[in-house]
VEXDREN-2710 file (C-alpha; in Angstrom, 1 decimal):
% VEXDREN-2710
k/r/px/py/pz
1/UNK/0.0/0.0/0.0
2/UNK/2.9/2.1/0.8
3/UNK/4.3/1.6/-3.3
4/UNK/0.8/2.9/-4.3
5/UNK/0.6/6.1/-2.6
6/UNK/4.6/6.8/-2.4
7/UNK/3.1/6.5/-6.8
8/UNK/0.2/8.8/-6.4
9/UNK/2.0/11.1/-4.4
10/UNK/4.9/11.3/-6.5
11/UNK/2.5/12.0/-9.8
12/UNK/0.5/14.2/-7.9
13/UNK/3.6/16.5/-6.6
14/UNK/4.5/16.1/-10.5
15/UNK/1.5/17.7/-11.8
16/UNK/1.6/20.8/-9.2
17/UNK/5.1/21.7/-10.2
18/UNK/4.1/21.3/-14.4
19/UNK/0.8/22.6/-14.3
20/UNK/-1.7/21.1/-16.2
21/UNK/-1.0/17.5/-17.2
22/UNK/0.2/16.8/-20.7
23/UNK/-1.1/13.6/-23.2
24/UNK/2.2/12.1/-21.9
25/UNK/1.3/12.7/-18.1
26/UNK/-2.8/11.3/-18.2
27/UNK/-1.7/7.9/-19.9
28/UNK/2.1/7.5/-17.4
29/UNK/-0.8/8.2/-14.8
30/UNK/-3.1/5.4/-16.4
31/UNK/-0.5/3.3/-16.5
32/UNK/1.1/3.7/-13.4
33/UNK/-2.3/2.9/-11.4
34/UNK/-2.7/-0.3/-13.4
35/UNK/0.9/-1.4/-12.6
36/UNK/0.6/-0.3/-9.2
37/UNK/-2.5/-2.7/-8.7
38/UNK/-5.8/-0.5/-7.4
39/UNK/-8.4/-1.9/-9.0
40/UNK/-9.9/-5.2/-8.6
41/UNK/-13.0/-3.5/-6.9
42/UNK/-16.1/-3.7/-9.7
43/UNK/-15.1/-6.8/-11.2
44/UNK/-16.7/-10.4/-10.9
45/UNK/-13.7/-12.7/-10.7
46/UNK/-12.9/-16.7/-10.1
47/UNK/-11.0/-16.7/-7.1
48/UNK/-9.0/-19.8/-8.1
49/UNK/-5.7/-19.8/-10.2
50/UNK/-5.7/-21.6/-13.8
51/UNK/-1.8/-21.9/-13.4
52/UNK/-2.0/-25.7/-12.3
53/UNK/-5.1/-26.7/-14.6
54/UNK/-3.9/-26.1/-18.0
55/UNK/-7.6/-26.4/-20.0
56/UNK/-8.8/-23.5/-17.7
57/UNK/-9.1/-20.1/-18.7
58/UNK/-10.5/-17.3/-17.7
59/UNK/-11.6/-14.3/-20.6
60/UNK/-12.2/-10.8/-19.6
61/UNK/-15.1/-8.6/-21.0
62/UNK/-16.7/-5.3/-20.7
63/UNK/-20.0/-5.6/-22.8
64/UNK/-19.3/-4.0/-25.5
65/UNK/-20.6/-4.4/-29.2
66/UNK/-17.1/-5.3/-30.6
67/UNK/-16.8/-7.8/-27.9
68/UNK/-19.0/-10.2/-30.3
69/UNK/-16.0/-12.9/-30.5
70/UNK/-15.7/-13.5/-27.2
71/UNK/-19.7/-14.2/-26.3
72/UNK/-19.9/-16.2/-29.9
73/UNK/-17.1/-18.6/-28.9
74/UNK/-18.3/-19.6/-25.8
75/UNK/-21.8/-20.3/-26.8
76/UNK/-21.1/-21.6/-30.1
77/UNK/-18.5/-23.9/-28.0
78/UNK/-15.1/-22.9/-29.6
79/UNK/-13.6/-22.9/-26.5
80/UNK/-14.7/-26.5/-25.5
81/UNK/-13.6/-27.6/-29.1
82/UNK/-10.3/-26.5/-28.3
83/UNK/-10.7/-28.7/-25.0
84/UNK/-10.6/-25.5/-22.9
85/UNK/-12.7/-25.5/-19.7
86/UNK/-13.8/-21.1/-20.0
87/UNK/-15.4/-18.8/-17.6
88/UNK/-15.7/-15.3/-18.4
89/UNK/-14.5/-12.3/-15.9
90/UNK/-16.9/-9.5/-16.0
91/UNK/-14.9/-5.8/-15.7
92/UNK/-15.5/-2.0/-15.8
93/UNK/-13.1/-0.1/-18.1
94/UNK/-12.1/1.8/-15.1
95/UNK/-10.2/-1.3/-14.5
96/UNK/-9.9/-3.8/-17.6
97/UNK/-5.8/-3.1/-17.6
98/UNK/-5.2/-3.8/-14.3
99/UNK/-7.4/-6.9/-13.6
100/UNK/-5.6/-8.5/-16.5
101/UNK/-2.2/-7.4/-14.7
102/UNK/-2.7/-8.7/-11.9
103/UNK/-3.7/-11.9/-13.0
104/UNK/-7.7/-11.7/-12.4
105/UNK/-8.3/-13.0/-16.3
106/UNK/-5.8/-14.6/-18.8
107/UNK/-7.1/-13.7/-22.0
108/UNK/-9.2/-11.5/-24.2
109/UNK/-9.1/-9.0/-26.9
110/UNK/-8.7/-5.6/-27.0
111/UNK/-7.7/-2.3/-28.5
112/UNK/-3.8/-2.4/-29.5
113/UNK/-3.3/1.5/-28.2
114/UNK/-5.0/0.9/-25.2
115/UNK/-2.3/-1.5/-23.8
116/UNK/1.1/-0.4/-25.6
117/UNK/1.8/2.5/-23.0
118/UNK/1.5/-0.2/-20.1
119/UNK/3.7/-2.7/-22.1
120/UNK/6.3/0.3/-22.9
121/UNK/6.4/0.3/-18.7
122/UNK/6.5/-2.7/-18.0
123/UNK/3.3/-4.9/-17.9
124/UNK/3.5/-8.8/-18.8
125/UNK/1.1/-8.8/-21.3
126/UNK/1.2/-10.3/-25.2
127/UNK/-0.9/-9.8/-28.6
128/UNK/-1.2/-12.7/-30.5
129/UNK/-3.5/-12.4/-33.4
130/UNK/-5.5/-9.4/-34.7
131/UNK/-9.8/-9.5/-34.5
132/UNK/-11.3/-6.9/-36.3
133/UNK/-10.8/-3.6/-37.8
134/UNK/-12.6/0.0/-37.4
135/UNK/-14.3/0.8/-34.2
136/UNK/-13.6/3.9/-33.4
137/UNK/-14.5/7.4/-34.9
138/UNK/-13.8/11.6/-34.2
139/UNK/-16.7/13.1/-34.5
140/UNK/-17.7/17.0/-35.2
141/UNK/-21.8/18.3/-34.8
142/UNK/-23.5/17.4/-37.9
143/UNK/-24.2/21.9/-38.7
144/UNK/-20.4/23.0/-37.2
145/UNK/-18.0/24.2/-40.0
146/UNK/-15.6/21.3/-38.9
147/UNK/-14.7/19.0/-41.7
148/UNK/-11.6/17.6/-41.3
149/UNK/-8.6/17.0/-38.2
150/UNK/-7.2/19.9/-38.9
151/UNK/-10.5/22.3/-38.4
152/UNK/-10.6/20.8/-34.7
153/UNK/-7.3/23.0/-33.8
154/UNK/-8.4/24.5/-30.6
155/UNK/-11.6/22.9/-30.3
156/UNK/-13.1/21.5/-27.2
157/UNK/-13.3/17.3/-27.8
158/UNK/-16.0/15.2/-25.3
159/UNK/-14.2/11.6/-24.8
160/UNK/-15.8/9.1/-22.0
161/UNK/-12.5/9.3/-20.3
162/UNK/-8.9/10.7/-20.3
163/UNK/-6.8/7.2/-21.3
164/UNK/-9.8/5.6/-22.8
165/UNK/-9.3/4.2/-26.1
166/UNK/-11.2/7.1/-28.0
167/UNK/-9.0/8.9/-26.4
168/UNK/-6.2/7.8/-27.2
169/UNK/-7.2/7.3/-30.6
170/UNK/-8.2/11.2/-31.3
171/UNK/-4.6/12.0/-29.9
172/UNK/-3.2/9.7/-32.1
173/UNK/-5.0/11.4/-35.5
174/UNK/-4.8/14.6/-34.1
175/UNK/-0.4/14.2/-33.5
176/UNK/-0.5/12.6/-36.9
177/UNK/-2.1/15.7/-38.3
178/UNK/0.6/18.0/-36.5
179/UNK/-1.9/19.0/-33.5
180/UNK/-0.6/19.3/-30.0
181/UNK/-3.7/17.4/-28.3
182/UNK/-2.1/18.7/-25.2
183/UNK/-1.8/22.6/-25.6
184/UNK/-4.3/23.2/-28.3
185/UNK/-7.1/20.7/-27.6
186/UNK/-10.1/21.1/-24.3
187/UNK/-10.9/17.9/-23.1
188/UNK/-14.1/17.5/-21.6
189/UNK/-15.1/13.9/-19.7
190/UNK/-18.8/12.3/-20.4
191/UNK/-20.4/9.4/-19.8
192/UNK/-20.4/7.4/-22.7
193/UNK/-24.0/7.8/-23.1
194/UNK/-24.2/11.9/-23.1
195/UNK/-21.7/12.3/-25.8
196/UNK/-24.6/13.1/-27.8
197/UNK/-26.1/15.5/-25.1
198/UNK/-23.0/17.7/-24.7
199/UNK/-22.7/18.5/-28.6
200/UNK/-26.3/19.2/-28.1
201/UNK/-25.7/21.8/-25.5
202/UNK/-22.4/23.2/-27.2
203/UNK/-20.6/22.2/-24.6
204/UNK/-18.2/20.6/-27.0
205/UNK/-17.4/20.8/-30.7
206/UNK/-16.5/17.2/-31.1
207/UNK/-16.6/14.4/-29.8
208/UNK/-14.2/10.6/-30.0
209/UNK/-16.5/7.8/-29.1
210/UNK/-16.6/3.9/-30.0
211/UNK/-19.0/1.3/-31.2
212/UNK/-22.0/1.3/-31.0
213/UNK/-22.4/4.9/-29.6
214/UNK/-20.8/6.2/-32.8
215/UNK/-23.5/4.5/-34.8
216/UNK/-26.2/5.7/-32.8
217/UNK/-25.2/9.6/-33.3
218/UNK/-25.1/9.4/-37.1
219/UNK/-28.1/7.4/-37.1
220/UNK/-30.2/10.1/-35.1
221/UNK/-28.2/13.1/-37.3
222/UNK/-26.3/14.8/-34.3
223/UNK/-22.6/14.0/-36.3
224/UNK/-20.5/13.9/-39.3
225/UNK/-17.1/11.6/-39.2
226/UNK/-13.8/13.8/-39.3
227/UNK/-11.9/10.6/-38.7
228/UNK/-13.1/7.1/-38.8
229/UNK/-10.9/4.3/-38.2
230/UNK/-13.0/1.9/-39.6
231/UNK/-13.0/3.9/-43.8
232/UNK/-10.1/6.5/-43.0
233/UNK/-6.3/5.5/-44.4
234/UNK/-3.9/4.4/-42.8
235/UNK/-6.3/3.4/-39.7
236/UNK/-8.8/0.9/-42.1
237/UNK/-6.2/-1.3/-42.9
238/UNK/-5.0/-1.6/-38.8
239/UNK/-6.5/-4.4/-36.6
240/UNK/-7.4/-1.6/-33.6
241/UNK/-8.8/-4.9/-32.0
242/UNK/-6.4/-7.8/-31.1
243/UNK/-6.4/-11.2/-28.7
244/UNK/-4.1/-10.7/-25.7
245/UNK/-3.0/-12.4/-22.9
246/UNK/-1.4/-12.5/-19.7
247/UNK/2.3/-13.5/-20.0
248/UNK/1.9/-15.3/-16.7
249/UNK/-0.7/-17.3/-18.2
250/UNK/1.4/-18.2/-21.3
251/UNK/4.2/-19.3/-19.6
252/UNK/2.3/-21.7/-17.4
253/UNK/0.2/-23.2/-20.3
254/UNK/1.0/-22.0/-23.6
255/UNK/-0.9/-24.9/-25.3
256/UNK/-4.3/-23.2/-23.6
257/UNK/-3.1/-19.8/-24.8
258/UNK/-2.9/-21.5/-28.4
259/UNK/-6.2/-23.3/-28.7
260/UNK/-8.0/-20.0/-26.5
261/UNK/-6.7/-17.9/-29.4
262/UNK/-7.5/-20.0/-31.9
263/UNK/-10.8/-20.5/-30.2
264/UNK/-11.6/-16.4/-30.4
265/UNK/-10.3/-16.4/-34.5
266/UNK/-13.1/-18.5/-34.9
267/UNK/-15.4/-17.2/-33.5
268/UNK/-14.0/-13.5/-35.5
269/UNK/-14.6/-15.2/-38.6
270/UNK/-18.0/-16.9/-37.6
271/UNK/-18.7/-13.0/-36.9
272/UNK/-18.0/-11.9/-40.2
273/UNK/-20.3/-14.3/-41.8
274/UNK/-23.1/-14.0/-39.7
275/UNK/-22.8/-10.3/-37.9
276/UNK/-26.9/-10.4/-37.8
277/UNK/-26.6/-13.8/-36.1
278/UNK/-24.0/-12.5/-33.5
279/UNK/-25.6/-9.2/-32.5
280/UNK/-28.7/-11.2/-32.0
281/UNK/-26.4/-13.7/-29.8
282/UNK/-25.1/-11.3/-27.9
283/UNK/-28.4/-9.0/-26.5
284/UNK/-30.3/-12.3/-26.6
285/UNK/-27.6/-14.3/-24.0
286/UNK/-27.4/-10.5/-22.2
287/UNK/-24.4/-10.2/-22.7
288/UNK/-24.8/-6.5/-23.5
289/UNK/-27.6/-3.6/-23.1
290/UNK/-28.7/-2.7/-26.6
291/UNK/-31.3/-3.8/-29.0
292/UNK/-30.6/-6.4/-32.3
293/UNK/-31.0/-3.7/-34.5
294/UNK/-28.9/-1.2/-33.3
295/UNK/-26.1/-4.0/-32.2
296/UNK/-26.8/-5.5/-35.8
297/UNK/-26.0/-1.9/-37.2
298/UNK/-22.8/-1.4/-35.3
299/UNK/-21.0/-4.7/-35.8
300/UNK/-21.6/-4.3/-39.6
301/UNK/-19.8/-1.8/-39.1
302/UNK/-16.8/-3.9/-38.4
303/UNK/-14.2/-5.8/-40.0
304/UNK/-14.0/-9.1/-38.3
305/UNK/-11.3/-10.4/-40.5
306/UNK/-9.0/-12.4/-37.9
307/UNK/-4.9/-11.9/-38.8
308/UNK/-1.7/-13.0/-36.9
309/UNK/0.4/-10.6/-39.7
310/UNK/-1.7/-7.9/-40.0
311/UNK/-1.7/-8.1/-35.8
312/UNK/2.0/-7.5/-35.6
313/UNK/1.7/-4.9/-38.6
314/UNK/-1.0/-3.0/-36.2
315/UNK/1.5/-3.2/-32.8
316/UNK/4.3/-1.7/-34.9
317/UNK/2.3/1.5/-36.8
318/UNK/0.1/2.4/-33.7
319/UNK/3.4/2.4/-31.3
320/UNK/5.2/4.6/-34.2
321/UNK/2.3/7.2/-34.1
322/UNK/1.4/7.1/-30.1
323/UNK/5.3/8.1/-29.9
324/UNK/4.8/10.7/-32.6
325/UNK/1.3/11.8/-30.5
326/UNK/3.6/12.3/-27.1
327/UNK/2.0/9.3/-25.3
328/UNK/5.5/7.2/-25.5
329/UNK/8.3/8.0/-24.3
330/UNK/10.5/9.9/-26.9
331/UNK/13.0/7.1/-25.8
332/UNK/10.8/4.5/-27.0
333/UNK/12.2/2.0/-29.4
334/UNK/9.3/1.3/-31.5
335/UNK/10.5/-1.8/-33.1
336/UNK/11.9/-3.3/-29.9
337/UNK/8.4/-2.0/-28.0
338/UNK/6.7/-4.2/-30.8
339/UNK/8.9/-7.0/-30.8
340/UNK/8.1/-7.3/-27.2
341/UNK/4.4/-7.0/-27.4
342/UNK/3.5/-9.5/-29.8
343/UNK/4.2/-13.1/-29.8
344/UNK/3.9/-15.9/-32.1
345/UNK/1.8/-19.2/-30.9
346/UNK/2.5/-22.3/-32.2
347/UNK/-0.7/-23.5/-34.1
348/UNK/-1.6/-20.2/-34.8
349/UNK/-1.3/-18.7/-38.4
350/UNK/-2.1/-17.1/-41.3
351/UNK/-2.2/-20.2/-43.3
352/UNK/-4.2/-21.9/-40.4
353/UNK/-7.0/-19.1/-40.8
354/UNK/-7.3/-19.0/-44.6
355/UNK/-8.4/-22.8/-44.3
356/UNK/-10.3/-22.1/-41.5
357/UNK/-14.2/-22.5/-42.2
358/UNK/-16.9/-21.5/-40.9
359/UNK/-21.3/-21.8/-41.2
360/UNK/-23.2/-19.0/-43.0
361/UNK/-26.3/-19.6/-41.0
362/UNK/-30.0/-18.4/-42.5
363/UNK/-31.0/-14.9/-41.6
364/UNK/-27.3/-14.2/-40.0
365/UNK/-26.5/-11.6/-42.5
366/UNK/-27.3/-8.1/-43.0
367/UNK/-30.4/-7.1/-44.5
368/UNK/-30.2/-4.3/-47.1
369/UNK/-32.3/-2.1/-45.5
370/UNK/-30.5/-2.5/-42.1
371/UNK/-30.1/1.6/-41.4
372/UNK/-33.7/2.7/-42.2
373/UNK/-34.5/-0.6/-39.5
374/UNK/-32.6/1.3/-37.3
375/UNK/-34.1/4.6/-37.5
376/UNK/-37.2/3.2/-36.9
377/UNK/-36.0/1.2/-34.1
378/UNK/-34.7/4.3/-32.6
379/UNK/-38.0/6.7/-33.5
380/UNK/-40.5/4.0/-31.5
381/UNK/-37.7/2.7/-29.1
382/UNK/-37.7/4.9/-25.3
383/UNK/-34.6/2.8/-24.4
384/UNK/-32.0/3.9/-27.3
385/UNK/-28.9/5.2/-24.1
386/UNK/-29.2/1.4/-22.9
387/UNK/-27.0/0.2/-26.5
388/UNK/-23.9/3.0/-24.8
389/UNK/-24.3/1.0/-21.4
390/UNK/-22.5/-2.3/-19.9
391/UNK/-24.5/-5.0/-18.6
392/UNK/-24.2/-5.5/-15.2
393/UNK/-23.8/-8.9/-14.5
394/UNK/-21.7/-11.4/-12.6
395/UNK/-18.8/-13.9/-13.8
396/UNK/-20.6/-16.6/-15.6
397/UNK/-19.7/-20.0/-16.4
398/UNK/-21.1/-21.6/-19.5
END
């Protein structure tokens, strides 16, 4: 307890000598919280190690629409084909990092950016194969004069959180586009849900926001994209979304990192070809808070086109920028950050997906007129804020 506050102290004392935090500063910050270890509070955990037992795992989750892999493999029983005993860890973003650091899940996927400043410092953590492409989005008010990065110079930005993967990701287009996010951008902090409401008021000009809230603001007309990371170069070619998993865990049983992988590529791909099926899947098994239509819209929206390369391409160009953003160290060796962060599994390949098959199931895929069904859904729903909300539920064990 002593290491934790001798940390906070020793940011905090930081901050009163340099004024107002920089990019750098809110992610070392982030990071140094998660390493430090205050925050399993809010999350449903198994009490019992995996290290001895090597067909148990354990997979973290949020609820979150881009989460669709994870929820699809366990009831579709990837996992047990794999011969993988799963339960699934329920957590809070406040504290996704640091549960997985501290060795309260072994495995999940997330976004790439979101864990290379905590791998640059130190956490035991490893990618191994990308999931899907394009969830997250800038956003300007659909009537302001703002239509590209560079109109958002000294502009006030809503994000859900400071060192929350939107972020993260508008400092990384803004650097990119030579913007200091840290001088000549206003950060203001929503809930996730009353992005929308703030551009309403004015109180901001733009907002950075994820799946499937960015959906749900162009489909009611409050936005226009100024960058979207799912149809904007170089970012729609990136995975933003890959597996990763504890380094503790893979030591102790790489053959269960291997098949839980594999077991998450499938379900990717099974994603792809029935994204109707799997938003259905994953409000029906309430996994998430949303409706089919509006989950239906948003993972259509995706790319679920599982890659080990294109993985290891995405660690290596998002490090690159995040350094050229100011949220890694100028130090940084991106290449050796990279070469660090991802690992190769045996079993687990290129090759091995491109044979991989998968069912097209009837009434899986998207139906043409998918976004005029949503409109409607949102016009007669009086629940559309529950889709930008996280189940609350405990750990559950298929």
């Amino acid at each position: 307890m002593e290491q934790i506050l001798s940390t906070i102290r020793l940011i905090r004392n930081s901050y009163q000598v340099i004024g107002k935090p920089s990019v750098m500063d809110v992610i070392r910050f982030s990071t140094a919280i998660a390493l430090s270890g205050l925050a399993f509070a809010g999350c449903d955990k198994n009490s019992a190690s995996p290290a001895a037992a090597s067909n148990r795992v354990r997979v973290g989750y949020i609820g979150l629409t881009c989460e669709a892999p994870i929820f699809t493999a366990v009831e579709k029983g990837f996992f047990k084909e794999e011969g993988l005993d799963v339960s699934l860890v329920k957590c809070e973003w406040a504290n996704y990092k640091d549960v997985l650091a501290l060795g309260g899940f072994d495995i999940t996927h997330h976004l790439v950016m979101y864990f290379l400043k905590p791998i640059e410092q130190g956490l035991d953590v490893k990618f191994t194969a990308g999931i899907h492409r394009g969830c997250l989005r800038v956003q300007a008010s659909a009537n302001s004069s703002i239509q590209k990065i560079q109109d958002l110079r000294g502009k006030r930005i809503g994000v859900p959180g400071m060192g929350t993967p939107p972020f993260i990701f508008a400092n990384r287009v803004l650097g990119a586009n030579g913007i200091d996010a840290g001088k000549e951008i206003t950060w203001r902090v929503f809930p996730a849900g009353e992005l929308g409401l703030a551009l309403d008021k004015g109180e901001v000009d733009a907002v950075a926001d994820s799946e499937p809230i960015g959906s749900l603001l162009l489909a009611q007309g409050k936005v226009k994209n100024v960058a979207d990371q799912a149809k904007d170069a170089p970012y729609k070619d990136e995975y933003c979304c890959a597996v990763i998993v504890s380094g503790k865990f893979l030591a102790n049983n790489p053959k269960a990192a291997a098949g839980a992988t594999r077991a998450l590529l499938k379900a990717a791909k099974w994603v792809e070809a029935n994204p109707a099926a799997a938003a259905r899947l994953s409000v029906e098994k309430k996994y998430l808070a949303s409706n089919p239509e509006l989950n239906t819209v948003a993972i259509s929206h995706l790319r679920y086109i599982p890659s080990v390369s294109g993985a290891d391409a995405a660690v290596h160009s998002a490090a690159a920028e995040m350094k050229i953003a100011g949220m890694l160290s100028p130090s940084t060796d991106v290449a050796e950050l990279a070469k660090r962060a991802f690992v190769h599994l045996d079993g687990v390949s290129d090759q091995w997906l491109n044979n991989l098959q998968v069912e097209r199931v009837a009434g899986g895929q998207v139906a043409p007129d998918q976004d005029i069904r949503l409109f409607a859904e949102l016009i007669l729903s009086d629940q559309e804020e529950s889709c930008c909300k996280a189940r609350k539920s405990v750990a559950r064990n298929p």
